[in-house]
C-alpha positions as CSV (number, residue, x, y, z in Angstrom):
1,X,16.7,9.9,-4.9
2,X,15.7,7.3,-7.4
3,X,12.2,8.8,-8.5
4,X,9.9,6.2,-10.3
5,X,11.3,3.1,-9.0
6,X,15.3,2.9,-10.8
7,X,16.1,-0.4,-9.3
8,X,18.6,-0.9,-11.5
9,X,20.8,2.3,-11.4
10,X,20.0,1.9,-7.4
11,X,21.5,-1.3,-7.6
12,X,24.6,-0.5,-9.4
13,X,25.3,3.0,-6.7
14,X,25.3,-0.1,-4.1
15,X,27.4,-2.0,-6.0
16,X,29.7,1.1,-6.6
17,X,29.7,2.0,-3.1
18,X,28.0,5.1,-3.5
19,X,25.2,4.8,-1.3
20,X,25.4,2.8,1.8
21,X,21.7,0.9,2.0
22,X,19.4,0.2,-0.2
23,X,16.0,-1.3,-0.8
24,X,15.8,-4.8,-1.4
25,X,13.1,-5.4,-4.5
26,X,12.7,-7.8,-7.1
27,X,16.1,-10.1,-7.8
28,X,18.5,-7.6,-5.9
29,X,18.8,-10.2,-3.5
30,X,20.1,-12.5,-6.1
31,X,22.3,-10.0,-7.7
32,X,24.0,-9.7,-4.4
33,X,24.3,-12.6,-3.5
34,X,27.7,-13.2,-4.1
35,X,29.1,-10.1,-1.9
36,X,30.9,-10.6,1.2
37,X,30.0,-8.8,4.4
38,X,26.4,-7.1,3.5
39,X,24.4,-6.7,6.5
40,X,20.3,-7.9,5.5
41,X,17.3,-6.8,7.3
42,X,14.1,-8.4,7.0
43,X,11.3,-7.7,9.4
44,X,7.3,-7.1,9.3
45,X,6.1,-3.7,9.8
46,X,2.8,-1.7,10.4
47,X,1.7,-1.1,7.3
48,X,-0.3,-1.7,4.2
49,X,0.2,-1.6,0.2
50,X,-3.3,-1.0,-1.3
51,X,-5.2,0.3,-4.5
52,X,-7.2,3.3,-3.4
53,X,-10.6,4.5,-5.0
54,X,-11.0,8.3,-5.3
55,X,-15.0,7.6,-4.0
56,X,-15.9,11.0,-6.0
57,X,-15.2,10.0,-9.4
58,X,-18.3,9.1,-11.7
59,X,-16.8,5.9,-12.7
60,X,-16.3,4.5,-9.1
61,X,-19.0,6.3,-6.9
62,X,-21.3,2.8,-6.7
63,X,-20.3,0.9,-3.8
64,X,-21.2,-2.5,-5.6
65,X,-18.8,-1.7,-8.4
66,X,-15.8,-1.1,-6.0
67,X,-16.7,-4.5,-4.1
68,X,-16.9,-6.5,-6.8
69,X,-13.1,-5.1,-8.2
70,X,-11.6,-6.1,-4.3
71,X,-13.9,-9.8,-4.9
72,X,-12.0,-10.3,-8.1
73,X,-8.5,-10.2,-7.0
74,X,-6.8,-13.0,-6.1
75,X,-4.5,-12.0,-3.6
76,X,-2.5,-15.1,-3.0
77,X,-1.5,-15.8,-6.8
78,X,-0.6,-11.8,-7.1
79,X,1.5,-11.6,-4.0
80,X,3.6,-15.3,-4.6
81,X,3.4,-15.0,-8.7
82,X,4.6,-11.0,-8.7
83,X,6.4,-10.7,-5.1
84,X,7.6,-14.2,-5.1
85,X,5.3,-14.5,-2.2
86,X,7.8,-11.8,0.5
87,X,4.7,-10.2,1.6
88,X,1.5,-11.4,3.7
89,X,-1.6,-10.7,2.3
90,X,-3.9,-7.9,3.0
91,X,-7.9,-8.0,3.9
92,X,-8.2,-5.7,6.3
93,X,-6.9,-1.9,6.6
94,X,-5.3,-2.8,10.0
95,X,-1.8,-4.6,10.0
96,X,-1.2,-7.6,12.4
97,X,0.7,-6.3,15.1
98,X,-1.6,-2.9,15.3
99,X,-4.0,-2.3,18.1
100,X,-7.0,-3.0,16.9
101,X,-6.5,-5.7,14.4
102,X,-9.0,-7.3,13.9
103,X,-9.4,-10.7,11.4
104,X,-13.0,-10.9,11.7
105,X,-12.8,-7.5,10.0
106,X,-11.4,-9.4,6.5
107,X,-12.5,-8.8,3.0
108,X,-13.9,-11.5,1.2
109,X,-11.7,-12.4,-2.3
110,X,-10.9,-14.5,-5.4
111,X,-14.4,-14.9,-5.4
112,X,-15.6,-13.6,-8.9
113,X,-18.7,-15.1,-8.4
114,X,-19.7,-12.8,-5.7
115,X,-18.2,-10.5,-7.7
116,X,-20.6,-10.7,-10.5
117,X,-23.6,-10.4,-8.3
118,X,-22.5,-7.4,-6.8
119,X,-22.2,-6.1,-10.6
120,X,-25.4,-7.5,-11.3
121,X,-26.8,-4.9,-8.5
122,X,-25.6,-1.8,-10.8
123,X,-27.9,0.0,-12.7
124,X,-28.9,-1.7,-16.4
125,X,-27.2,1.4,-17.8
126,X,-23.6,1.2,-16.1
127,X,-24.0,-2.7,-16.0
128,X,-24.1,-2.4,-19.9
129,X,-21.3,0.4,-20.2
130,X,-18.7,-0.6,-17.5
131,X,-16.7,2.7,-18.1
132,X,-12.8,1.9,-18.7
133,X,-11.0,2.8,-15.6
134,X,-7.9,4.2,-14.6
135,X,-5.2,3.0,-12.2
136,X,-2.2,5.8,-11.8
137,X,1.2,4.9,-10.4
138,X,4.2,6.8,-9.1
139,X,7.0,3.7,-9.9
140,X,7.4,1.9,-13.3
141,X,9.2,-1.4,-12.8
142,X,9.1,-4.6,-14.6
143,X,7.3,-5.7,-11.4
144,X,5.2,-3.5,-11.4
145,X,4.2,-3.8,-15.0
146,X,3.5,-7.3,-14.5
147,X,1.3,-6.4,-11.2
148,X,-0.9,-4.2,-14.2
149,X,-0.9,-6.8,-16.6
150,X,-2.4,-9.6,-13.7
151,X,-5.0,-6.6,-12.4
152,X,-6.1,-6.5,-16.0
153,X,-6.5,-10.0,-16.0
154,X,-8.7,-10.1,-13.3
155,X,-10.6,-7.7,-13.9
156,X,-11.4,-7.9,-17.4
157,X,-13.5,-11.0,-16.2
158,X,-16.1,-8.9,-14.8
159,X,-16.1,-7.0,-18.2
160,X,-14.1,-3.7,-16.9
161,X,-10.8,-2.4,-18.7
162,X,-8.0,-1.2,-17.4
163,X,-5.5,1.7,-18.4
164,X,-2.4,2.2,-16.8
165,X,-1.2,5.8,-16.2
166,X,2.8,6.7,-14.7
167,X,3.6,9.6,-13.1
168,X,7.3,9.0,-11.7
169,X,7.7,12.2,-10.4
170,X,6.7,12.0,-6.6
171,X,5.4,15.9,-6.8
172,X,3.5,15.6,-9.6
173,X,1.9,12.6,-8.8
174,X,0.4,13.7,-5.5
175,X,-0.9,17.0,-7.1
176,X,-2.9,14.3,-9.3
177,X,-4.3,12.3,-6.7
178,X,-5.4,15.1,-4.8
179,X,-7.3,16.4,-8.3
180,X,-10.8,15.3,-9.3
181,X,-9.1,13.2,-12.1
182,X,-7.4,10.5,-10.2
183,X,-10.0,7.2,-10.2
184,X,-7.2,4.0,-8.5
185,X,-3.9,4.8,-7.6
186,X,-1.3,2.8,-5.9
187,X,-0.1,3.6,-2.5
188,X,1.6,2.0,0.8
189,X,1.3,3.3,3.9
190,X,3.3,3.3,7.0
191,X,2.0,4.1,10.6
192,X,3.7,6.9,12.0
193,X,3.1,5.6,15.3
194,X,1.5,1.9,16.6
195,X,-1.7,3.5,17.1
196,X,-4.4,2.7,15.0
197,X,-5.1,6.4,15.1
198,X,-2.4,6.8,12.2
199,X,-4.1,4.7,9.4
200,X,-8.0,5.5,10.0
201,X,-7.4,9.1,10.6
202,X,-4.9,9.8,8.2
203,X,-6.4,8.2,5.3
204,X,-10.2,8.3,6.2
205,X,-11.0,11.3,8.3
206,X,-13.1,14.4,5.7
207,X,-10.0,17.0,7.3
208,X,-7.2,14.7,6.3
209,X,-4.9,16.2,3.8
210,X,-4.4,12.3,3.1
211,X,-7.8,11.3,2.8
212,X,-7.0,11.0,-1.7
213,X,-9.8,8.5,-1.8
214,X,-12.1,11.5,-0.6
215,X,-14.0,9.5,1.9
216,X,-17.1,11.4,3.8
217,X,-18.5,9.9,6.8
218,X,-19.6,12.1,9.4
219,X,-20.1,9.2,11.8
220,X,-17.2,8.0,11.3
221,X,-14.9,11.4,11.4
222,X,-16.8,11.9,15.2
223,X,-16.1,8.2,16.0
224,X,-12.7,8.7,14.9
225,X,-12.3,12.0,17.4
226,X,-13.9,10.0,20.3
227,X,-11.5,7.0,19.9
228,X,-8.5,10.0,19.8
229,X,-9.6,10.4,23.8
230,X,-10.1,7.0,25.2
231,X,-7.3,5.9,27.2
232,X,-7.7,2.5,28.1
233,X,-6.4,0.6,25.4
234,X,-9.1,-2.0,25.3
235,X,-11.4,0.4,25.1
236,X,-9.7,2.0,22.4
237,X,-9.3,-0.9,20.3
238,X,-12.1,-1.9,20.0
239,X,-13.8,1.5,19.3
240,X,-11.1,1.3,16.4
241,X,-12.6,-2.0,15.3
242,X,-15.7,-1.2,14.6
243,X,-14.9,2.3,12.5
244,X,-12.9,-0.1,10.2
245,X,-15.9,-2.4,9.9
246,X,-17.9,0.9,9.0
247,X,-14.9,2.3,6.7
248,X,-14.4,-1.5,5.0
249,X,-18.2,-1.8,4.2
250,X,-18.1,1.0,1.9
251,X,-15.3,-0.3,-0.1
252,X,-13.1,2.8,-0.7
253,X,-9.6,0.9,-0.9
254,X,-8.2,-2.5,-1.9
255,X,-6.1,-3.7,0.7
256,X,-3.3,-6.1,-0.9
257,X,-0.4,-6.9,1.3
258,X,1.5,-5.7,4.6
259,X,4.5,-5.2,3.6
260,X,7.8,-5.2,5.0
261,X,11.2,-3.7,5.6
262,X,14.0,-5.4,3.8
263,X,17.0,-3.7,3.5
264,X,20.8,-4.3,2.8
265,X,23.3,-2.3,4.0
266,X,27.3,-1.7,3.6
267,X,29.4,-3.9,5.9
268,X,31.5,-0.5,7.5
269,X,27.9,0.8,8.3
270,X,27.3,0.1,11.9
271,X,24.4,0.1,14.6
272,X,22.0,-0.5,12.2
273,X,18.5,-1.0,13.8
274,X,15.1,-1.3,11.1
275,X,11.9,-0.5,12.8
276,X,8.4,-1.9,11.9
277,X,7.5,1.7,11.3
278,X,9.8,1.9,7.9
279,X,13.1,2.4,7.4
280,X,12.6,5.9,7.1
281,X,12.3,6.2,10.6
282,X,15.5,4.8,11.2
283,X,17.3,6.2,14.3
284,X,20.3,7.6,12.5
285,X,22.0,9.8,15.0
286,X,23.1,5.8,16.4
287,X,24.5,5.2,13.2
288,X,28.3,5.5,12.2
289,X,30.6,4.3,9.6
290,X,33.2,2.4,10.0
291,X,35.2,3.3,7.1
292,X,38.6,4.8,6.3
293,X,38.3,8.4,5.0
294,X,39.3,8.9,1.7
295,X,41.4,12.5,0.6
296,X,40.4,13.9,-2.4
């Protein structure tokens, strides 16, 4: 309804009482602090907020290069200095609370040390003509301006520019990722199920029509099938495990936090219940208002 990330007009159809919930970002929270009644939901979920790497562009097709990027961010300044530290940060592809999480599975960062020498492994041609790259993203905030300006920051100490691109219409922008243009873009995913199945498949397998960082493993798209039929789910975990381990060690994503669902909702709305799958999977046949109808 609010394409591009209008937190402020959002805010104000609240306010109104135009819309009955809303998203809690930045300092809505404060804004609403002094109304009566509002009904707040915070609760982890199963899912992940990442920068993904389109594996098929020139620019990003060494594996070294994409390390060193994930090495150079520093996860816990970004996540408390642009999200006033609301989210828990992000290593692995997995959430905590998914079968088959796994910490051992973590990326290594704020280490631009490490960083460097992966660089140092590049060619002596790209090493000395780090291309400029591109990050895309479908919201333009004052957050998430800021979140730019600290990614340029970091990297720019390896030597690598940034440019921003917005695309704020939600069509439009997935018609670009799926093009041969798209280098980073910024994304957050939400299991449709708590299965592991609904992050490695969806966003790693060759057939996925979500797969925008074009990721090709035949191994992996056969592990991935086997793991569909085990049952036990030990078994299954841990076959999930290692097919993260194998997806993680080629670097096609930067995992930054898990996010979670917070929401605030009207005081008349009633039965309200958030699930760690998203909001968007609310159960809204349970839900009723409790308000007076008005005539026209």
């Amino acid at each position: 309804i609010y394409p591009g990330g209008q937190v402020p007009l959002m805010l104000a159809d609240f306010q109104n009482g135009d819309i009955e919930e809303t998203a809690v970002y930045g300092d809505v929270k404060e804004k609403l602090s002094d109304a009566k009644g509002l009904q707040w939901f915070h609760r982890p979920s199963l899912s992940l907020f990442f920068y993904g790497i389109n594996l098929k562009h020139p620019n990003l097709t060494n594996p070294d290069l994409r390390k060193a990027l994930s090495l150079a961010v520093d996860r816990i300044t970004f996540v408390n200095q642009v999200y006033k530290d609301r989210f828990e940060i992000a290593r692995t592809i997995l959430p905590p609370g998914m079968p088959g999480y796994n910490p051992l599975n973590q990326m290594e960062d704020n280490n631009p040390d490490l960083a460097r020498k992966h660089l140092n492994r590049l060619p002596d041609k790209i090493l000395e003509d780090l291309p400029e790259l591109e990050i895309v993203s479908a919201i333009q905030t004052p957050t998430v301006e800021q979140e730019m300006d600290m990614f340029k920051g970091f990297w720019t100490g390896l030597g690598i520019k940034l440019r921003v691109k917005y695309i704020t219409d939600w069509k439009k922008f997935e018609d670009y990722l799926r093009s041969d243009k798209v280098q980073i873009y910024r994304y957050a995913w939400f299991a449709d199920m708590p299965d592991p199945d609904s992050f490695l498949y969806s966003l790693f397998a060759s057939e996925s029509p979500t797969n925008f960082m074009k990721f090709q493993d035949g191994k992996v798209d056969q592990s991935l099938l086997t793991a569909r039929g085990i049952v036990d789910p030990i078994e299954r975990a841990a076959m999930y495990q290692k097919i993260e381990a194998v997806i993680m060690e080629s670097a096609p994503l930067i995992p930054l936090f898990y996010m979670s669902v917070d929401r605030v909702y009207q005081p008349y709305v009633k039965s309200v219940k958030v699930s760690a799958l998203g909001a968007h999977t609310m159960t809204l046949n349970q839900v009723w208002l409790d308000k007076p109808l008005q005539n026209d």
